[in-house]
DODOBA-194901 format. One line per 5 residues: number of its first residue (from 1); their letters; for each residue x, y, z of C-alpha. Coordinates in steps of 0.2 Angstrom, whole numbers. Example, Ala and Ser with C-alpha at 12.3 -4.5 7.8 and 13.67 -1.06 7.14 Angstrom:
2
1) AS) 62:-22:39; 68:-5:36 .
***
This chain:
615
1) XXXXX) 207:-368:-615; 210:-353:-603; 224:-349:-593; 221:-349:-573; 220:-332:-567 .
6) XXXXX) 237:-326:-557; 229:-326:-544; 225:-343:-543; 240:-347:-548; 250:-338:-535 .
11) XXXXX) 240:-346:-521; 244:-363:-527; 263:-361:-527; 264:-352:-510; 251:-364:-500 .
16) XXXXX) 263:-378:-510; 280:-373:-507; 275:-370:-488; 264:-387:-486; 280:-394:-492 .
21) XXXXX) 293:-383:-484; 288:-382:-465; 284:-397:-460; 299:-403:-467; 310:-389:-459 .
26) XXXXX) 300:-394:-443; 304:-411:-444; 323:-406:-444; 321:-397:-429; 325:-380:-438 .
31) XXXXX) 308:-372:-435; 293:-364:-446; 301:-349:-448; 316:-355:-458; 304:-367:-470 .
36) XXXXX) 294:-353:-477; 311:-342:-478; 316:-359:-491; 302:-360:-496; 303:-342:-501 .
41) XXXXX) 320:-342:-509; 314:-358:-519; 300:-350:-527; 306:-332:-530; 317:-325:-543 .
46) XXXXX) 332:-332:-539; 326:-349:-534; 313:-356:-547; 308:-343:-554; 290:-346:-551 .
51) XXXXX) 283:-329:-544; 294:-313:-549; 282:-298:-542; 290:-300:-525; 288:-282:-520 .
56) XXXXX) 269:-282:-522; 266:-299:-511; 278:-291:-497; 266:-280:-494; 251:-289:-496 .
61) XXXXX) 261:-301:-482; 266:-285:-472; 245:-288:-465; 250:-302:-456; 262:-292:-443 .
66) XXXXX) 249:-281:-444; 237:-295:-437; 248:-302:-424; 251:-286:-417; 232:-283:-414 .
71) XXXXX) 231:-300:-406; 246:-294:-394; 236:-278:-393; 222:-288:-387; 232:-297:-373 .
76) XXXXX) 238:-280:-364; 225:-267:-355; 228:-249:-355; 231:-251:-337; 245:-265:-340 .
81) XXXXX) 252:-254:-355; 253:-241:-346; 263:-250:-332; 278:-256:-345; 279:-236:-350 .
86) XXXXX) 295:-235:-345; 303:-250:-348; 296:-246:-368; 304:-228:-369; 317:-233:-356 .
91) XXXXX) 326:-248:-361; 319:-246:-378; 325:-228:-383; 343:-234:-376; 343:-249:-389 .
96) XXXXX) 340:-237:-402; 349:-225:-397; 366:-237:-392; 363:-248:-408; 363:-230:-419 .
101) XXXXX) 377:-223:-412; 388:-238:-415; 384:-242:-432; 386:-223:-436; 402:-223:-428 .
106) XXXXX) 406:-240:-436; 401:-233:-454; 408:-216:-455; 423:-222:-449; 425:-232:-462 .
111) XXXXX) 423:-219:-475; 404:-221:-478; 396:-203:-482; 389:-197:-465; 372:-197:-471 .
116) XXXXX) 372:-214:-478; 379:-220:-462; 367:-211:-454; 350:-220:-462; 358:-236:-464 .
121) XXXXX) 362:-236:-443; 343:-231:-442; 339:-243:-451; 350:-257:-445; 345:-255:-428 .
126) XXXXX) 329:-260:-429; 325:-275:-427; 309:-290:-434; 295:-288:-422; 286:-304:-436 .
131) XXXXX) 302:-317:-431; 305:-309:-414; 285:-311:-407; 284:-330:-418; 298:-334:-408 .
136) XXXXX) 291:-329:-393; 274:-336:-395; 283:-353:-398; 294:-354:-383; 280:-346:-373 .
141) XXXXX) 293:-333:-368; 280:-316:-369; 275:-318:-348; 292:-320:-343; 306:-306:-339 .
146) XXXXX) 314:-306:-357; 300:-306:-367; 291:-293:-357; 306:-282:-361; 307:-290:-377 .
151) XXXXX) 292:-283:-383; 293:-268:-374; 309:-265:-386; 300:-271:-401; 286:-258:-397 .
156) XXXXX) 297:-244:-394; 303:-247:-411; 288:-247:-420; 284:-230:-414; 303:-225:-416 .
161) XXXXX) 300:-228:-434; 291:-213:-435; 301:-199:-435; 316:-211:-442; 303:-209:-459 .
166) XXXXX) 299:-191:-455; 319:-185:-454; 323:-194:-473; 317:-179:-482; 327:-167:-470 .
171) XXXXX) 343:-178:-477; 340:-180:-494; 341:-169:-509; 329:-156:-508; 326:-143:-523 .
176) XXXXX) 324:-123:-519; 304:-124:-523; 299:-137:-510; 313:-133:-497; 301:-116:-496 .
181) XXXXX) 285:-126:-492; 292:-141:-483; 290:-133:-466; 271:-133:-470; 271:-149:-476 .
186) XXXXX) 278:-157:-461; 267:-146:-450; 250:-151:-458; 256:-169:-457; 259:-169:-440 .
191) XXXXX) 243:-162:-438; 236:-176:-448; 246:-190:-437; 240:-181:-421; 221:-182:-425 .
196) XXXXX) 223:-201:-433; 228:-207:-417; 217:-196:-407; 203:-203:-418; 208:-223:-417 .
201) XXXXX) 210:-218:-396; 194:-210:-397; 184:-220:-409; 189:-235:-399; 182:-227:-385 .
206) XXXXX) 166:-222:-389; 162:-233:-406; 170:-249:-407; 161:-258:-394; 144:-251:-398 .
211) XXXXX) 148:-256:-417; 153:-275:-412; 138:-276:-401; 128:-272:-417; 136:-285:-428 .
216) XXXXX) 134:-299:-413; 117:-297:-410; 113:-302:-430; 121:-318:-423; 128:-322:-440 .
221) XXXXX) 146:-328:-436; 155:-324:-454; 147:-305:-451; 158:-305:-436; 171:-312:-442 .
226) XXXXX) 172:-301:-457; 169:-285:-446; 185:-291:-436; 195:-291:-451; 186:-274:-458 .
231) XXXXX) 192:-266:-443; 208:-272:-442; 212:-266:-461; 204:-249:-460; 214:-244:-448 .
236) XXXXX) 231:-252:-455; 224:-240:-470; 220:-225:-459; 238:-226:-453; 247:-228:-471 .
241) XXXXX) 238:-214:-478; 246:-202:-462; 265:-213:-467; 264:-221:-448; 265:-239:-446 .
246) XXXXX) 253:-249:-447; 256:-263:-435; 257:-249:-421; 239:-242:-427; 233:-262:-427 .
251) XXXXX) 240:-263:-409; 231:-248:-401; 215:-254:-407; 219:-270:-398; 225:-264:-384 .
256) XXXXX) 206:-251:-386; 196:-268:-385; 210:-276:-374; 194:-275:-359; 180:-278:-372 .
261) XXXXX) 166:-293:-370; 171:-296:-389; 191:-300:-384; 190:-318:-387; 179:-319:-399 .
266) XXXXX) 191:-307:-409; 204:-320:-405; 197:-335:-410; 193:-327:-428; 208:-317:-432 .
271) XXXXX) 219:-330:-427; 220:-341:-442; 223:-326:-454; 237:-320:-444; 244:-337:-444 .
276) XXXXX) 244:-338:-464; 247:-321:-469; 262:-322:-458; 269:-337:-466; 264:-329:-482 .
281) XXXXX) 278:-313:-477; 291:-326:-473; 289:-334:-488; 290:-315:-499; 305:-310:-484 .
286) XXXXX) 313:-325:-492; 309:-321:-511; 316:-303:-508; 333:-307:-504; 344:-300:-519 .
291) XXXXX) 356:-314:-526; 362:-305:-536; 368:-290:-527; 376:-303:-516; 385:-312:-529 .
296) XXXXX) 392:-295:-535; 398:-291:-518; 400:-306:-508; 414:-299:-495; 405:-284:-493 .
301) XXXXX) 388:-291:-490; 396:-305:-478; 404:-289:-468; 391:-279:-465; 377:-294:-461 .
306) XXXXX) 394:-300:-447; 398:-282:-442; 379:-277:-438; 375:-293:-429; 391:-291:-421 .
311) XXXXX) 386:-275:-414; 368:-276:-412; 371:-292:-402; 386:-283:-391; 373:-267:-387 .
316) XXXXX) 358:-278:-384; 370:-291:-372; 375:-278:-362; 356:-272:-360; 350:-288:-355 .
321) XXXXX) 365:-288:-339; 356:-272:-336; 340:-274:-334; 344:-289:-324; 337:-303:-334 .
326) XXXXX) 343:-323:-329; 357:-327:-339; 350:-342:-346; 337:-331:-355; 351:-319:-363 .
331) XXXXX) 357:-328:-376; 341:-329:-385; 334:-312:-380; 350:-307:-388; 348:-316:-405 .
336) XXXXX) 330:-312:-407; 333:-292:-405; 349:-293:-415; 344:-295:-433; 337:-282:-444 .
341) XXXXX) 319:-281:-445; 306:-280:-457; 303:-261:-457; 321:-257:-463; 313:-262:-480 .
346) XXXXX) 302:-247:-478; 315:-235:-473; 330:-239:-484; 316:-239:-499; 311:-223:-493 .
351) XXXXX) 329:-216:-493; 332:-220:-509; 316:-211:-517; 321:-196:-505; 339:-200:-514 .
356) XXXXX) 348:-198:-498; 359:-213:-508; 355:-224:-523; 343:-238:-528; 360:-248:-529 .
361) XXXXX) 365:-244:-508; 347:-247:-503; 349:-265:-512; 365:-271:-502; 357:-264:-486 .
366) XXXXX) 339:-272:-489; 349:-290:-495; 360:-288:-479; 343:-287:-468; 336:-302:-477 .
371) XXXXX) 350:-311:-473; 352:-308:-455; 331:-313:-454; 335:-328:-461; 350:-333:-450 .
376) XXXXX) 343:-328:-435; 332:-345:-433; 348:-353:-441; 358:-349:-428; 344:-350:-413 .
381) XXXXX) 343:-369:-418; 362:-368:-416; 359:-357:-397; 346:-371:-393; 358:-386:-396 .
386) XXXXX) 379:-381:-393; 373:-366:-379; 357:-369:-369; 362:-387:-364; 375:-380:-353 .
391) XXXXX) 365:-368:-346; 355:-385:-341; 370:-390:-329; 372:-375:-319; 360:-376:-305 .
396) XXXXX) 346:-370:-316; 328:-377:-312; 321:-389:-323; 305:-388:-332; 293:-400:-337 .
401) XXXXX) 280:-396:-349; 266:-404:-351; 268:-415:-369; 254:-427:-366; 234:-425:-361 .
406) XXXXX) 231:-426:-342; 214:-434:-334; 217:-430:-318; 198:-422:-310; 207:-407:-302 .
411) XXXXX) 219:-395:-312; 226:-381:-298; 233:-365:-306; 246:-358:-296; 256:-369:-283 .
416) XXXXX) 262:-354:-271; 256:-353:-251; 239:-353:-255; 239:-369:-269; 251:-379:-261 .
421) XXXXX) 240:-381:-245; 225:-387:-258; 236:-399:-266; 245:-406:-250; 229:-411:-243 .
426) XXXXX) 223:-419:-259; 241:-427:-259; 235:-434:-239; 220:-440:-249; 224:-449:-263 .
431) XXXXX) 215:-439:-276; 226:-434:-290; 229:-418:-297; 236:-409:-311; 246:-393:-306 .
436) XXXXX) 252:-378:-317; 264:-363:-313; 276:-353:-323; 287:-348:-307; 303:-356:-312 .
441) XXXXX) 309:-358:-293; 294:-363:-286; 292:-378:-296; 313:-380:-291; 307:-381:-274 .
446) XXXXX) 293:-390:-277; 302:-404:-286; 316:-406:-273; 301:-410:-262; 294:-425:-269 .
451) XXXXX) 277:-413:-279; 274:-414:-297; 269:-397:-305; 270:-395:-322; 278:-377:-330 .
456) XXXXX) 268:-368:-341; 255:-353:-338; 238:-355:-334; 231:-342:-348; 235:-353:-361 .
461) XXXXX) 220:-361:-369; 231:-371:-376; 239:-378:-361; 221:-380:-353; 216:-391:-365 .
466) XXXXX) 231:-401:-362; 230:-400:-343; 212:-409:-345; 200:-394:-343; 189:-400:-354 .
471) XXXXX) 187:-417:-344; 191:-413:-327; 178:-407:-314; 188:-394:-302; 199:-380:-307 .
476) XXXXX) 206:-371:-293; 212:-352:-295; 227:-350:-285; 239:-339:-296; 246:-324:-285 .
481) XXXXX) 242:-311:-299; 221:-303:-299; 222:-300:-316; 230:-316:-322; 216:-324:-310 .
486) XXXXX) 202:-317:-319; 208:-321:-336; 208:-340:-332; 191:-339:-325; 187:-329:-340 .
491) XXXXX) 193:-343:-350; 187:-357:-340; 170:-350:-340; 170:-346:-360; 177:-364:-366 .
496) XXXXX) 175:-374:-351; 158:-372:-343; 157:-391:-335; 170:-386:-321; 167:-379:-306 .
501) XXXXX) 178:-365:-300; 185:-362:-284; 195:-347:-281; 206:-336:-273; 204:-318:-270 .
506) XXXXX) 213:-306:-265; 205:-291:-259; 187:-287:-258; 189:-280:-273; 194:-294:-284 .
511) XXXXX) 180:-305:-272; 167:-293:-282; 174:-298:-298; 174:-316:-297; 159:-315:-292 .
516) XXXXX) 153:-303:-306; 158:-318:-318; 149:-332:-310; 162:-341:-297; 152:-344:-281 .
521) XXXXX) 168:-353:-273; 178:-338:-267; 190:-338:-252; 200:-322:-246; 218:-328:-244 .
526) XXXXX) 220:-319:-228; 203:-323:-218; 203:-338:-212; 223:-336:-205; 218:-319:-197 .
531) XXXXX) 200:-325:-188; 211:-340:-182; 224:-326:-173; 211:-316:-167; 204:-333:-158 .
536) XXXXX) 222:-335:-150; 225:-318:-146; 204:-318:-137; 212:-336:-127; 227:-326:-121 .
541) XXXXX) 219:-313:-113; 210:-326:-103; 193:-330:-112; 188:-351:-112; 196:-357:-128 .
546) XXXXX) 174:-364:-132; 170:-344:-129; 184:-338:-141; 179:-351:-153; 162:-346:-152 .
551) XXXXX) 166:-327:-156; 176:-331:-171; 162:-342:-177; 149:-329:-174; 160:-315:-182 .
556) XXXXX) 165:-326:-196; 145:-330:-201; 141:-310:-198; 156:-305:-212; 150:-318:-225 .
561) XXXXX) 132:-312:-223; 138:-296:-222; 150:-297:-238; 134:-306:-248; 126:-289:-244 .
566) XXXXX) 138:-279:-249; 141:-287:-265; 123:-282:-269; 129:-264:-269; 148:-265:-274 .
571) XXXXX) 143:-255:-289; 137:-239:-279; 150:-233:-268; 137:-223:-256; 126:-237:-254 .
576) XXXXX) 141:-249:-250; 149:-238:-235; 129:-237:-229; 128:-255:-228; 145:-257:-221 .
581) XXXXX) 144:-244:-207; 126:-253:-204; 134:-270:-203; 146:-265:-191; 134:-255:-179 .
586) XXXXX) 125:-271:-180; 137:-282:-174; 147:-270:-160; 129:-269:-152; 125:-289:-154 .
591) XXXXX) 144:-293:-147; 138:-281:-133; 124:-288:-125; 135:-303:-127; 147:-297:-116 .
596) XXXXX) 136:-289:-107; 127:-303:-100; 143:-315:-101; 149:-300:-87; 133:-301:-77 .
601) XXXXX) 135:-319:-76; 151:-321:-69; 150:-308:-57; 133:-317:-50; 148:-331:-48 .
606) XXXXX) 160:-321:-39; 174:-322:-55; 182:-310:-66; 178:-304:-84; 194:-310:-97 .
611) XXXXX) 203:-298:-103; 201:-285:-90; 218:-289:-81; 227:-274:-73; 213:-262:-74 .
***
């Protein structure tokens, strides 16, 4: 009888020991993350023995950071990217850069070799952009303070890893013949990282969405699907051959299609393979921690695991008070950015074949990483249970999440000035109502006033779904932010067709864009507010409070006809100032011969025209 291909084999004993492992880990409250890392270390060489080419599937795993970066690409526009440029090479370079300089000074003064404590500080202050993101996801943490600056960090660090890879060769031993031609070595790749990035940039640009419309139109779903993934490993390929990382290439393809018609769809398919493969690099992070180099050297592995925490979490605190973020979200920020991260693996490999120190070295450094990742979610349970509870009794608003399926007709997104007047007046009603908002304060204020409104952010499919979108009949659109706005239309409209939409816009500009997606319900925040001052201010100048009414009345019915009409022509900035300018002529002279008249009237009485006091 034939044996089963290794292959098949392999696939058995991971999906096994992780169907086994993390629901059982969940179930003891520990988290996912610290199943698959058991289930890792039970399978691997040091455990059951039952898979031993470890190296080889942390590779393969190394796709699923790949993945999830794309999908965190996806969620961010250029525009939005472009807005966090300075807290990524702001707060980022001075993690870095502290976290180096500390471990440096830490290591050389403890007689390591200057080099050595060089790489490993490099090394060490990265930290796991897989566990750190996970995290994040879970606790939906990504839209708030810390996990904007969070990942900012994180993404600093992938591009950091750059020259960190490029300097290696500089520090190790180099012979006489390619010391001669390693300047134009590094030259010509340079060169080759500059143009692979100017082609993903480009290529994005110009080819990727023409491409994907193709594949769509063969309406063949499993084409698409495998297009998504073709993409998302030819560049992870294109960025290995240059030696540049290939999460960051996977991200700035996301972020290229971040605006793309084909955003969600990429979502929806990528999504599951990011989910396993991830597990899949847990489960090898676990397999790769050395045993055995820690049973030859307990003490010293235990002190350097203790000593870079320790400092790591001491650089990363301070930052935190820095920037400013609430106290009750330092703690974890702290942790998650603390450990050592999956791309110290690559560099302490790299240091070794650049034999900037030996095989042996790069062992104890990668075992101390592995252990700090699986730790970290060690001690966050211990964070979550001993530390965060006492946080709970200083003054700190109190959140409740939505754990159960809502029926109410109406979901309201957004609970500021403009959702709380909706949902007061329901409130007078008797209609019920569900409300979400992820302003931490607001709901505070909310609650000491008697409203229900449920924590949790409105772009969450997830949370939709939970909400009641997919029975209710109304969703109202009142979040503060235009982009968050049009992403839950965006979603609304994509997965929950049978609701009707009524929003709230802005400016004009974000009128036209509601509009541009289907949502004839719009209301300009400031409109109705400002026509009702003008009113007063028309009554205190003397005019009959029907005559004032009337005015707003007949302005307010010209500037939505007027608005429908622009709209027509939003696209084509000339024709839109012609309507505009046309609209207004229109109604100076109509209010005119109003006046005109009214004027003619009342003199014929013997009275005064309002409004024309002290001239």
């Amino acid at each position: 009888m034939e044996h089963a291909p290794t292959w098949l084999t392999n696939s058995l004993i991971y999906l096994g020991a992780a169907v086994f492992a993390v629901p059982l880990s969940k179930a003891l409250g520990l988290g996912s993350i610290i199943g698959y890392l058991a289930a890792g270390i039970a399978i691997g060489p040091w455990g059951l023995g039952l898979v031993t080419n470890v190296e080889d599937i942390l590779h393969f795993a190394e796709f699923g950071v790949v993945l999830m970066l794309f999908l965190v690409g996806l969620e961010l526009e250029p525009r939005r990217l472009w807005s966090l440029r300075r807290p990524i090479f702001g707060w980022g370079s001075a993690q870095v850069l502290g976290c180096t300089a500390l471990l440096f000074a830490g290591a050389f003064a403890a007689g390591v070799p200057w080099r050595i404590s060089l790489v490993a500080a490099l090394g060490l202050a990265l930290s796991s952009t897989a566990i750190a993101l996970q995290v994040m996801g879970e606790r939906n943490l990504l839209p708030t303070s810390s996990g904007q600056a969070g990942f900012s960090i994180l993404l600093f660090q992938d591009v950091a890893a750059i020259p960190i890879l490029a300097l290696l060769p500089l520090l190790g031993v180099v012979s006489e013949a390619n010391e001669a031609v390693a300047p134009v070595n590094r030259a010509l790749e340079a060169i080759k990282i500059v143009a692979v990035i100017a082609g993903i940039v480009l290529g994005g640009r110009l080819l990727l969405r023409p491409a994907l419309r193709w594949i769509a139109k063969s309406n063949t779903p499993e084409i698409f699907t495998a297009a998504s993934l073709l993409l998302v490993v030819a560049i992870a390929a294109l960025m290995q051959l240059v030696g540049l990382s290939m999460a960051l290439g996977a991200f700035l393809a996301g972020v290229l299609l971040a605006e793309s018609e084909y955003r969600r769809e990429l979502e929806t398919d990528i999504e599951p393979f990011k989910g396993l493969l991830l597990g899949l690099f847990f489960i090898a992070v676990g397999m790769s921690i050395d045993f055995g180099v820690l049973a030859r050297s307990p003490g010293l592995m235990a002190l350097i695991v203790l000593a870079f925490l320790a400092i790591k979490g001491a650089v990363i605190y301070g930052l935190s008070r820095l920037m400013g973020l609430p106290f009750q979200e330092r703690p974890v920020f702290t942790l998650l950015l603390a450990q050592g991260g999956e791309f110290a693996f690559v560099v302490f490999q790299a240091a070794a074949g650049a034999s900037v120190f030996s095989s042996e070295t790069a062992s104890l450094l990668i075992g101390a990483v592995a252990l700090s990742m699986l730790l970290s979610p060690l001690v966050l349970v211990a964070v979550d249970r001993l530390v965060l509870p006492r946080f709970a009794n200083c003054n700190l608003p109190q959140m409740e999440e939505i754990s159960e399926p809502q029926t109410a007709p109406i979901i309201i997104a957004g609970f500021g000035r403009f959702g709380q007047i909706i949902g007061r007046l329901l409130t007078a009603q008797g209609i019920p109502a569900t409300v979400l908002d992820h302003d931490a304060e607001m709901i505070e204020a909310a609650h000491s006033f008697g409203y229900k409104v449920f924590y949790g952010d409105a772009t969450r499919l997830d949370l939709l779904r939970t909400a009641g979108a997919a029975t209710a009949r109304i969703l109202v659109v009142a979040v503060d932010d235009k982009e968050q706005s049009l992403e839950v239309v965006d979603l609304a409209r994509e997965h929950f067709p049978q609701l009707e939409i009524i929003a709230r816009a802005r400016d004009v500009t974000h009128w036209n864009e509601l509009r541009d997606r289907g949502v004839m319900h719009v209301e300009r925040e400031m409109f109705e507010s400002s026509l009702r001052s003008a009113r007063t201010v028309l009554e205190v100048l003397g005019y009959p409070p029907h005559e004032a009414r009337q005015h707003a009345m007949r302005f307010r019915r010209h500037n939505i006809e007027l608005f429908e009409q622009m709209y027509l022509h939003h696209k084509d900035r000339a024709k839109l100032i012609a309507v505009v300018k046309q609209g207004r002529q229109q109604l100076e002279q109509q209010m005119a011969r109003e006046r005109a008249e009214r004027d003619e009237r009342l003199k014929a009485a013997g009275g005064r025209p309002p409004g024309w006091e002290g001239q």
